[in-house]
N, C-alpha and C positions, 0 to 999 in steps of 0.2 A: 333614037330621037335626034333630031337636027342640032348642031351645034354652030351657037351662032356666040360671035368673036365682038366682046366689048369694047373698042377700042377706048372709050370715055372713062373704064373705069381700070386706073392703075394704081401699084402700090405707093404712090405719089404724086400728090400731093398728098397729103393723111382726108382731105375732103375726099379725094378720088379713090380710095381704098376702103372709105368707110358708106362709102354709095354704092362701090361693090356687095359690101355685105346687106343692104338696104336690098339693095334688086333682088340677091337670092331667099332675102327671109322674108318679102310682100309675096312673092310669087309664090313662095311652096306654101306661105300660111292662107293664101287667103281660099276662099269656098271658090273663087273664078281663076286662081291659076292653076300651077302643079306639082302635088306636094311630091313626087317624084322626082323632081329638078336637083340640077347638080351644078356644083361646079368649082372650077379650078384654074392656077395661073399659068399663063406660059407666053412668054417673049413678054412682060410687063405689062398682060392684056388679061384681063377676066374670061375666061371661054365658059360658058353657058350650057347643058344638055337640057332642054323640055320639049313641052310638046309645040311652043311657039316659036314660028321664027321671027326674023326681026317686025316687019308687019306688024303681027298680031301680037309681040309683046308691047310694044307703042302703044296697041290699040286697048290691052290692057289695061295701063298705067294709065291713058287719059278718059277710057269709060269705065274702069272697075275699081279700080285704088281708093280703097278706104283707109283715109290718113289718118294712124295711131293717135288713140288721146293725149297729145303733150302741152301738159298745162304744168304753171307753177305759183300757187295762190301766193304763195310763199314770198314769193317775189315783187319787189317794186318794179313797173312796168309789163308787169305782166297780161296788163289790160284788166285784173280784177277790182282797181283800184278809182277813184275820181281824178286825178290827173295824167294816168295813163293813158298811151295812143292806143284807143281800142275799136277803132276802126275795121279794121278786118276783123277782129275778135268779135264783136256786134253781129257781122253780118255770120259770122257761122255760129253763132248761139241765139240766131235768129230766124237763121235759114231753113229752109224745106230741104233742102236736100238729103236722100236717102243714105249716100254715100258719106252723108256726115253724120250721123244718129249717133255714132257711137263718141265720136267728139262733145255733141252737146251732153250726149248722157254724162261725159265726163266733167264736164262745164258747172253745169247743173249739180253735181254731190261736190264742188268744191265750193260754190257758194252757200251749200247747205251748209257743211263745214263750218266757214266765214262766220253765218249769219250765228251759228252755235255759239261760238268762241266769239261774239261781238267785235271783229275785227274791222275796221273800215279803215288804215293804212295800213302800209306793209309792216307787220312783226319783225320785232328782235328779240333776241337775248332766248330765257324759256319762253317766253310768248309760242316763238317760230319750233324751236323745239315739241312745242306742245301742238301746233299746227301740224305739223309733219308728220308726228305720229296721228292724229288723229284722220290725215288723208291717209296713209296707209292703212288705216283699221276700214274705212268708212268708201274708199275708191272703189268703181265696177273693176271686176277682176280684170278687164281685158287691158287698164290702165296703169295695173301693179309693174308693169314691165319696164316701162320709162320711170315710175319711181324707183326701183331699185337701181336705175342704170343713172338715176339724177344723188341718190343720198344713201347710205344705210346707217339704220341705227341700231347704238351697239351698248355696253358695258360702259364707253370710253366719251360715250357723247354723239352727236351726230357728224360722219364723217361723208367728207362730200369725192368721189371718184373724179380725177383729173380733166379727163375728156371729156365733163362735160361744163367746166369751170369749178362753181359753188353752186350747186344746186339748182345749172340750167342758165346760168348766167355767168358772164364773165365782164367784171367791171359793170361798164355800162350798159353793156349790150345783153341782152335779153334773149335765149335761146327761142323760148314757148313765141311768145308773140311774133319775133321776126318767121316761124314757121308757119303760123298761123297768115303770115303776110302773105307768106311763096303760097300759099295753099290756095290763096282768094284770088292770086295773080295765074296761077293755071286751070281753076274750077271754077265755075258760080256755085256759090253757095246757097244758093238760092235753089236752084235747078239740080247743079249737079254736073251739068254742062260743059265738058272742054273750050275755054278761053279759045280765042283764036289764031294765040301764038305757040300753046301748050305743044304741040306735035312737034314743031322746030326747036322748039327749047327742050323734048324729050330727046328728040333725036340728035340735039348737040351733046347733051350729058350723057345719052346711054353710046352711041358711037362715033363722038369726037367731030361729028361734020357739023361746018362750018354754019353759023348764025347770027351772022355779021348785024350791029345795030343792039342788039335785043336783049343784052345784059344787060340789068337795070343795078343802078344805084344802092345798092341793099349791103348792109355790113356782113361778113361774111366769119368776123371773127379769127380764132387760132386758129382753124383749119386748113385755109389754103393762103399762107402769105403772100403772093403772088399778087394773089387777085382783092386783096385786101385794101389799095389803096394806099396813098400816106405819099410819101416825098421821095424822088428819083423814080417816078412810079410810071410815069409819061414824060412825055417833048415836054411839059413845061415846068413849075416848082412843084406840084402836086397833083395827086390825080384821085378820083373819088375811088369805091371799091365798086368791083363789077362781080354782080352774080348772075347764075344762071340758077332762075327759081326752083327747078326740079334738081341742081346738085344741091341748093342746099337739104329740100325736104325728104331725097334718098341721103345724103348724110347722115341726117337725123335719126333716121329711122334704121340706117348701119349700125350707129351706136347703141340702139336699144341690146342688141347681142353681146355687149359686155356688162351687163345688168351684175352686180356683185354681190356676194352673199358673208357676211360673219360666220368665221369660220375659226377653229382653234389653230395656234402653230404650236403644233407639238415639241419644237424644240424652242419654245421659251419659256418661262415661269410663269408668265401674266396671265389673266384672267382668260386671253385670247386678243387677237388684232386682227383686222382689216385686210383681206386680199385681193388686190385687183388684179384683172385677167393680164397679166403677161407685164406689168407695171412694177418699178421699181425704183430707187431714191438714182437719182441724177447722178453721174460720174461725168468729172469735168476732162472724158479723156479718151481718144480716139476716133476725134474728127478733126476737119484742119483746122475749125475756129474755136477749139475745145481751151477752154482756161479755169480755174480753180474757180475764180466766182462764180460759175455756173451752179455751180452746186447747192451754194446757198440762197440764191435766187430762184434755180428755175423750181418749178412744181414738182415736176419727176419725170421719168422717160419711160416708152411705152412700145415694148418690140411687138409688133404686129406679124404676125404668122404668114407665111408666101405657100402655099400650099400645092402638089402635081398631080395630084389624084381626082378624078369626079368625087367631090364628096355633099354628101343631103346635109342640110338643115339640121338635121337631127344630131349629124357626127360635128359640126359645125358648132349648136349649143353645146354637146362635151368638149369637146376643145378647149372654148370660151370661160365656159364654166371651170375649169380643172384650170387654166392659164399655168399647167406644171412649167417649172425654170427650177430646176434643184443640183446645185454644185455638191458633191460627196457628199449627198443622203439630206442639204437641208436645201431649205427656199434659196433664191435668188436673193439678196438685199440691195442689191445694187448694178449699175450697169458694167463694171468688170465681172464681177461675179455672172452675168447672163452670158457674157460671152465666152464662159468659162462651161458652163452649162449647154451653149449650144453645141459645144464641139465633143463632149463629153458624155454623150447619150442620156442630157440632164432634161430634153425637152420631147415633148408626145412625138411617136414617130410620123412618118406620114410629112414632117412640116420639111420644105424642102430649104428653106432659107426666113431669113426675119427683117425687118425694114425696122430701124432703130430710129424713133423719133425722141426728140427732147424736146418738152413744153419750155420754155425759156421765153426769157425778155428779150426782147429783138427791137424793136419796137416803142422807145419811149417807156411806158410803164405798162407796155399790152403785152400778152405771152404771146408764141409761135408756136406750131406744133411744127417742131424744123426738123426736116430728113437729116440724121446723122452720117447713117452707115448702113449696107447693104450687109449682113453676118449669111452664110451660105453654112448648113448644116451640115458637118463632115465628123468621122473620128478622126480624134486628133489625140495620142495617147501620150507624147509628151507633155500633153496640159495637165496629165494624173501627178505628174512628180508637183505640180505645186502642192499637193496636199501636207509637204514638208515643214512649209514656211504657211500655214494657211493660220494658226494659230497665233503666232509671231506677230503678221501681219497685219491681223484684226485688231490684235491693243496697239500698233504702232497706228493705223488708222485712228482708231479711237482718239490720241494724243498728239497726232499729226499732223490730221485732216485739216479741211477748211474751216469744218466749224467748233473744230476743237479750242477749250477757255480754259486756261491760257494758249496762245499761240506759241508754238513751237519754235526753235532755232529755224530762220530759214534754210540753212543746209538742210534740216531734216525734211522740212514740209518739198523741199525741190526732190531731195532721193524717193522719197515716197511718191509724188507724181511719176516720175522714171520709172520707178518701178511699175506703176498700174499702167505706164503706156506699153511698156514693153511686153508684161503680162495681153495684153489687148494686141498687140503685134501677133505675141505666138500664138494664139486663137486663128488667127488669118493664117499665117504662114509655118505650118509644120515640119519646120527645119533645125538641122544643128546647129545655124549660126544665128538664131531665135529665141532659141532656148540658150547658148551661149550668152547674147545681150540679156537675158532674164538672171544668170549670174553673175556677170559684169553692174545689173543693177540693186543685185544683193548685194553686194560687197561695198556700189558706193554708200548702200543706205546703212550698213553696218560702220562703214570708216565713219559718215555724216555721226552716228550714234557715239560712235569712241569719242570723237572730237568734241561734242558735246557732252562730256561725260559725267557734269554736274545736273545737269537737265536730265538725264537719262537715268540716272540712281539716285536724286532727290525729289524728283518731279516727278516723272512721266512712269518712274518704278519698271520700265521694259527690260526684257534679258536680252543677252546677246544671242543672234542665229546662229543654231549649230543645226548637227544630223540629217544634213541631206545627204539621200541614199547614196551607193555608189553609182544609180542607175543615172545618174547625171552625168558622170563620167563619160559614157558611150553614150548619149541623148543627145551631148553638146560638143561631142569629139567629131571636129569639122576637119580632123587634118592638115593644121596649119603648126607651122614650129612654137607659136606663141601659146596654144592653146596646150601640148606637151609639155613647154618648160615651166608654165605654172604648175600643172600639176605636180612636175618632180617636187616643184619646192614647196608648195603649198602644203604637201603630204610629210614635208621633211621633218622628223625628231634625232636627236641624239640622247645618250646616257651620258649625262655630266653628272659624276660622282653617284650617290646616291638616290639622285631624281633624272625625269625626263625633262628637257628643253622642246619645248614645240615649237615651229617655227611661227605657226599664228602670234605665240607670245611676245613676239617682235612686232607686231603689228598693233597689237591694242592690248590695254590693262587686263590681263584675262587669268585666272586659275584654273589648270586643266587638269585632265588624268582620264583614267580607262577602270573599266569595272565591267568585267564579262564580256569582251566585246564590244564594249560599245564605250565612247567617249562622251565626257563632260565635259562643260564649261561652264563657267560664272566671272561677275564682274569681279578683279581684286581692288577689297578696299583699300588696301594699301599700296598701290603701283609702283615696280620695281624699275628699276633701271634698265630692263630688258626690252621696254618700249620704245626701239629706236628707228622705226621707217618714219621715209622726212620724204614730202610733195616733192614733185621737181623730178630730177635727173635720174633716173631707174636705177642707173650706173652709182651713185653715190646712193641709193638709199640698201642698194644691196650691200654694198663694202659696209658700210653702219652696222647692216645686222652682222658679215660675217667677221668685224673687226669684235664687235660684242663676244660673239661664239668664241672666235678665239681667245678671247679674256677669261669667257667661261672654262674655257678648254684648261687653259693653263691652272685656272685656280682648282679645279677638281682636280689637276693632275694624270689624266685618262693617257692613255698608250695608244695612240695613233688620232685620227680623225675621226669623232663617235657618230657622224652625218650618215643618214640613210633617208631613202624612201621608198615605199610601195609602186612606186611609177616616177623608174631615173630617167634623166632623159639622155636623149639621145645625141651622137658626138654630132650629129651633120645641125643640129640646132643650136646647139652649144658655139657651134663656129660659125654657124649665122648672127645669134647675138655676138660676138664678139666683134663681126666685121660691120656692125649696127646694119643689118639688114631686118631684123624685127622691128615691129612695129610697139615701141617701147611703152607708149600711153594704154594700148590694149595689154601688155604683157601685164602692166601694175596694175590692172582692172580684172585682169581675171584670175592673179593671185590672191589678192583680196575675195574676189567672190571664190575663186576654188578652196579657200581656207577654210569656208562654210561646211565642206561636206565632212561628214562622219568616217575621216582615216584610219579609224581601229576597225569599221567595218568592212572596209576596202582590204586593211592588211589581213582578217579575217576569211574574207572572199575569196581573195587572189595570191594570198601567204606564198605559195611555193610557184607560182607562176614565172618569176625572175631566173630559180635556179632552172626550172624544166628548158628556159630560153638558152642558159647557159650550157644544158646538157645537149641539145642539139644545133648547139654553134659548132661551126666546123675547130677543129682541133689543128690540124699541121698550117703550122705555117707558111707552106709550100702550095696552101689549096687555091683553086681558082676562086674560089668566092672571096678570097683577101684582097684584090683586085679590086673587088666593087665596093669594099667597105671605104667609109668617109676618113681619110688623114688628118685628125686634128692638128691645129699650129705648134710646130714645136714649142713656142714659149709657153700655149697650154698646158700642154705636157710635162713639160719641166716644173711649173710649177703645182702641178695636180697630183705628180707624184711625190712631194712631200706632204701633200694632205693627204693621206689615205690609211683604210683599217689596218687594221695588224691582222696577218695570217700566218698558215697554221708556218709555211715553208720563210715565210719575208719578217722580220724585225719590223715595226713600224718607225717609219722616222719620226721621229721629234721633231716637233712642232716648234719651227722659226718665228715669229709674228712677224720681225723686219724684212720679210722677204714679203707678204703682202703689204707692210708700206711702205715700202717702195714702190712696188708696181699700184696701189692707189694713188699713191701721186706724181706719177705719170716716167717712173723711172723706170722702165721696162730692163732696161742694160743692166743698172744693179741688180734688180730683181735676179735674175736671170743666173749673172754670177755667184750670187748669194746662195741661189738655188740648187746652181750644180755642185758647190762646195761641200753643200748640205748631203747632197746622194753621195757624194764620192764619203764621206765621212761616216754613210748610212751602209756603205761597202758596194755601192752601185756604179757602174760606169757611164756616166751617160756622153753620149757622140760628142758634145757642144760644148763650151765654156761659156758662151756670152751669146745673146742676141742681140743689134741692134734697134730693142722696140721702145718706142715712146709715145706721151698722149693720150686718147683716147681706148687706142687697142691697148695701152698698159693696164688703164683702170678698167677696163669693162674686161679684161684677162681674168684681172684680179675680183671682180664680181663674179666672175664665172666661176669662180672658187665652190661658190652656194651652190650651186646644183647636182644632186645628186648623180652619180651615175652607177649602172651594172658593177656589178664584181667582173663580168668579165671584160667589158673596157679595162677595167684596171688592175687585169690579172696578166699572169707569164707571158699570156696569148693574145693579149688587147692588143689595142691601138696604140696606146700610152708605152706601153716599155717598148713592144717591137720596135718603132720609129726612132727612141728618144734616148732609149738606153744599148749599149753592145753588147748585142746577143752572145752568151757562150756554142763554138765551132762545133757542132755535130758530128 
């Protein structure tokens, strides 16, 4: 079959994409087109297979097109009323025309209706309820299809489907009648007749060529903002709306194919709820003009399916019908959640991408149906690890959101947007440093929680995030020295006396421990002293915690320095922070968020990993590969080696405190002296007596302190004694 290239109809404007669907579902249902027709998108164009080419689909649509029953008694202005404009509505419920029979027949059973229920203005309350149902009991079947695609009624009341306002109206504007208008402007309804501008005005909507003069005046509604009229609209203050009669009556009849049905969601309690085809509540987030209010204002957003396949009418209503969007096993509820789903093999196959509209106020008090975002269907398997925090997340929405009562601290409600943008980023972009900002935004929305921590345990009742896999580790391991030296420390505990100290402990009120593998957390009601990271200078919030540590150290009285982690870092990073070559605001953003993950399952995973590294590091220290290993700073050094474990061959030295303060504020020289005294008294020689360091390299020395490193950094054969201490003559 010839394929012939829509140019009029794309996935944008939402007019332009819902006349796409209008073309393929007149043509394959009706007895004069073919119900074998197909089709599908490609370059942002509708391509078409029937048996028509362009000719003879025109010639179609302006001598065979039998325009669907869309009526709505229901409605003020609908023309079934005595002050309604029913002008065009008169002459086709009066007309001869063949190509309208089925219109009047629909005309005809809703005034019987009427007359039933003695209605002579338009209904409210149960009145309109009781109307409603009694058109859908009492309508010709060929009608029921714009009913369902205008209201459904359910358990919960009558609920009206977005696209198409309230029941076929939006505001003032009146869906039924204004169709009925385009209808009388390209047919007589009298006759039947193609007007005599109908074929130009076909041929501008169905292939985009030009029809200069011939758009008339007609409101156009949410569907195509553009063409809607209002203010900055033309050269002067205001410009009316410009339609083109045949987009709006294939629009119309596009919509009918999202017709909805009451259906049960198995994963809620309630009697059952409302699904629309590919529709879900508004997310104020991942477009450029995206803001919190949206949410509360707009209607909802509605991803429309971009499809590459020839597909019939047939696969087209399942589609429709099914609108499947389901993140880990349940419905879409929202528009991060859809884009979570599309990347996740959450949505029918076949669909090649989705055009995300949101119904919104744009407009004074009219809704838009505004393109947001173009979502392009890919796996993306880093999107699985949110299933960690997907629990978490949902009661901190809950308590968070926009239209959460009481409103929230705003630090919280800012973290939780952050969070759903970035979540909406790594959707698009399936990369390490995507999924890194997706932990950098967990940990602000956790710090945002500690800080607010009477809101958080009197109010809002949320726990603290824990338990992300280790699979985050290598998901979000970009290879940068900042993203390594958080995890050393973020992983880091010690044994002070009888219990364990965690390093997160430092960071927020928390009670932790381990039980089979696997770690806990909870809020402590009674917050200790332990909580001392402070905003600001990275360099001082580390000296805080490791000044604490050593306080602890001393009070439990432990034999050497009890600091470990499942991931030490490495000396060449260690001396990049030192010489402030890190990027210090991401250092403390990804500590924070790497504190989140489950480190008893990591040490569990990867337990002998460190030693098997130290089993095939090279051994003499004559080797060539000693040459390419990193030289940490002597004063490093000097100072690292009185913080360290006790083994089985070395005494651990005892822990000075006055050697890290000094080098905290900023006396690198005593430090240093202090230092070496210390080793020579611990029976070690080291090269040096004194360095001259001060300033900044003193105290970020002395921060350096916190991070974990290898045993064999800091063995016979490291980097640390080789360099720092004099080796015994072989």
């Amino acid at each position: 079959m010839p394929e012939l290239i829509l140019s009029g109809c794309a996935p944008i404007p939402l007019a332009h994409y819902l006349k796409a669907l209008g073309v393929l579902r007149l043509v394959a249902e009706s007895c004069h087109g073919d119900p074998d027709c197909t089709g599908y998108w490609r370059e942002d164009q509708l391509r078409m297979h029937s048996r028509f080419d362009a000719d003879e689909l025109v010639a179609f649509f302006t001598n065979d097109y039998e325009p669907s029953p869309i009526i709505a008694p229901w409605n003020g202005g609908s023309g079934f009323f005595p002050k309604d404009n029913d002008e065009a509505f008169s002459k086709i419920e009066k007309g001869l025309a063949v190509r309208l029979e089925r219109y009047r027949n629909g005309i005809a059973a809703a005034r019987r209706e009427l007359d039933r229920l003695n209605l002579k203005a338009k209904p409210d309350g149960e009145t309109k309820a009781l109307l409603l149902q009694s058109c859908r009991n009492a309508f010709p079947e060929d009608a029921l299809e714009w009913l369902d695609a205008a209201f459904v009624l359910g358990h919960g009341g009558t609920k009206y489907p977005p696209l198409l306002g309230t029941g076929g109206n939006d505001g003032r504007l009146e869906f039924t009648n204004n169709f009925m208008q385009r209808i009388a402007e390209v047919m007589d309804p009298k006759s039947g007749a193609a007007t005599g501008e109908s074929h130009r005005w076909l041929r501008a909507a169905l292939f985009g060529s030009t029809a200069p003069g011939l758009a008339t005046k007609a409101p156009i509604g949410q569907f195509f903002p553009g063409a809607a009229g209002g203010a900055n609209n033309t050269s002067g203050f205001d410009a009316p709306s410009a339609v083109n009669p045949w987009d709006f009556i294939l629009m119309i009849e596009g919509a009918l194919l999202f017709a909805v049905a009451t259906v049960k969601r198995l994963e809620t309690a309630g009697d059952g709820s409302l699904i629309y085809p590919f529709c879900v509540r508004q997310s104020g987030i991942g477009y450029p003009s995206a803001a919190s209010a949206d949410e509360s204002d707009a209607r909802c957003e509605m991803w429309m399916p971009i499809w590459e396949d020839p597909t019939t009418l047939a696969e087209l209503r399942s589609l429709f019908n099914e609108g499947r969007a389901q993140v880990r096993g349940r419905a879409a509820r929202n528009g991060v959640d859809f884009a979570q789903a599309v990347v996740t093999l959450g949505v029918d196959r076949g669909i090649m991408a989705f055009q995300r509209y949101g119904f919104q106020v744009r407009n004074g008090l009219a809704y838009f149906a505004t393109p947001l975002e173009r979502a392009v269907v890919r796996r993306n398997a880093r999107v699985d690890l949110l299933a960690d925090f997907e629990y978490w997340y949902d009661r901190l929405r809950q308590k968070a959101g926009p239209q959460a009562n009481p409103a929230p601290p705003a630090s919280v409600a800012r973290s939780l947007n952050l969070l759903e943008r970035r979540v909406v980023e790594l959707c698009r972009d399936d990369s390490p440093s995507s999924l890194q900002l997706i932990i950098t935004a967990l940990g602000a929305a956790e710090r945002s929680l500690a800080r607010s921590y009477k809101w958080t345990t009197e109010i809002a009742h949320l726990h603290p995030l824990h338990g992300l896999r280790p699979q985050w580790l290598d998901g979000a391991n970009n290879g940068t020295p900042e993203f390594r030296l958080a995890c050393s420390i973020a992983g880091m505990r010690g044994a002070y006396g009888k219990g364990t100290v965690f390093f997160r402990q430092h960071l927020e009120p928390l009670t932790m421990g381990a039980i089979k593998g696997r770690s806990w957390v909870n809020w402590d009601k009674t917050p200790s002293n332990d909580v001392v990271w402070q905003p600001g200078d990275i360099a001082d919030a580390l000296n805080a915690i490791l000044a604490r540590r050593v306080m602890r150290a001393e009070q439990a009285g432990v034999d050497g320095w009890p600091d470990w982690s499942p991931r030490p870092a490495k000396m060449e990073d260690i001396t990049a922070f030192i010489e402030g070559r890190t990027n210090d605001s991401l250092l403390a953003d990804l500590i924070w968020g790497l504190a989140l993950v489950d480190w008893e399952k990591v040490i569990q995973d990867n337990r002998y990993e460190a030693d098997k590294k130290i089993e095939s590091a090279p051994q003499k220290s004559n080797s060539e590969d000693d040459w390419c290993r990193p030289v940490p700073s002597s004063f490093y050094a000097l100072l690292r080696l009185c913080f360290r474990q006790s083994e089985q061959n070395h005494v651990a030295v005892p822990i000075l405190p006055r050697i890290l303060l000094l080098a905290m504020n900023g006396d690198g020289e005593g430090a240093s002296e202090l230092a070496a005294r210390r080793l020579r008294a611990s029976g070690e020689s080291p090269l040096i007596s004194s360095l001259p360091v001060c300033g900044d390299i003193a105290r970020r020395t002395a921060a350096a302190m916190l991070f974990p490193i290898s045993a064999f950094d800091m063995g016979e054969t490291g980097p640390l004694q080789k360099y720092i201490l004099r080796q015994p003559k072989s």
